[in-house]
Each structure stands twice: as C-alpha cells, then as structure tokens.
C-alpha positions in Angstrom: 0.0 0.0 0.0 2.4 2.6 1.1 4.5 1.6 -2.4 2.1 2.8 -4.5 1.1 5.4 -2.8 5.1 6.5 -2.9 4.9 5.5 -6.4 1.4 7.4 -7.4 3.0 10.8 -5.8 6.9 10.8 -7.4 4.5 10.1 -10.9 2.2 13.1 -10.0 5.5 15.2 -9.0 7.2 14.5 -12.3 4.7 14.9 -13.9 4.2 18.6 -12.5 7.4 19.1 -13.0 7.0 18.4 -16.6 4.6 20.7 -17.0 5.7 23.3 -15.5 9.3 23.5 -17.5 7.2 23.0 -20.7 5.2 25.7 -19.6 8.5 27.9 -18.6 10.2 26.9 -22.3 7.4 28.4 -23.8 6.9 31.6 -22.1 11.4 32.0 -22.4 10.5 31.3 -26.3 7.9 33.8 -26.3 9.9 36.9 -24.6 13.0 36.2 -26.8 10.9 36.4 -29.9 9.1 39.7 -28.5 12.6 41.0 -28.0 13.9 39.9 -31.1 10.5 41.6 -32.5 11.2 44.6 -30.5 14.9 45.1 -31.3 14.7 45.0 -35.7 11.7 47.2 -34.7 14.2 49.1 -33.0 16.7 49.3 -35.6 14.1 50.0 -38.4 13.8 53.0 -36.9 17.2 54.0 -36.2 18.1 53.1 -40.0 14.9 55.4 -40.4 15.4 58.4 -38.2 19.6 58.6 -40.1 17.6 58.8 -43.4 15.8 61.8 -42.7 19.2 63.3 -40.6 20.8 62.4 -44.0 23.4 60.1 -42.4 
C-alpha cells in the first residue's frame, strides 16, 4: 500500500514538474521572440530616423 502510494506521488511530482518546465520553455520562447521583434523594430527605426538626418 504505502508503495504505490510512494509511487502514485513521485509520478504526480514528475509529472508537474513536466509541465511546469514545458510551460517555462514556452513563455522563455515567447519573450525572446518579442525581444527579437522589439529590437529589428528598434533598428528599423534608427536606420529610419539617419535617413531623414541624411546620415
């Protein structure tokens, strides 16, 4: 009894565990691309603001 019951809750621990990495990959993914997003926006309009300075 107390085996399986050891067993049931290392399976429910891993698989939290699981989860909550997956869940943590995806949300690291997210913010790089936003930054990524955010940074050519960034230089788009650096590359913009020398055009009209005539750099």
């Amino acid at each position: 009894m107390f085996k399986s019951l050891l067993t049931v809750t290392i399976l429910l621990c891993y698989n939290l565990c699981n989860t909550l990495s997956i869940k943590i990959k995806c949300e690291d993914e997210e913010s790089i691309f936003q930054l990524a997003q955010r940074e050519s926006r960034l230089v788009g309009r650096d590359s913009e603001y020398g055009k009209e300075n005539g750099l």
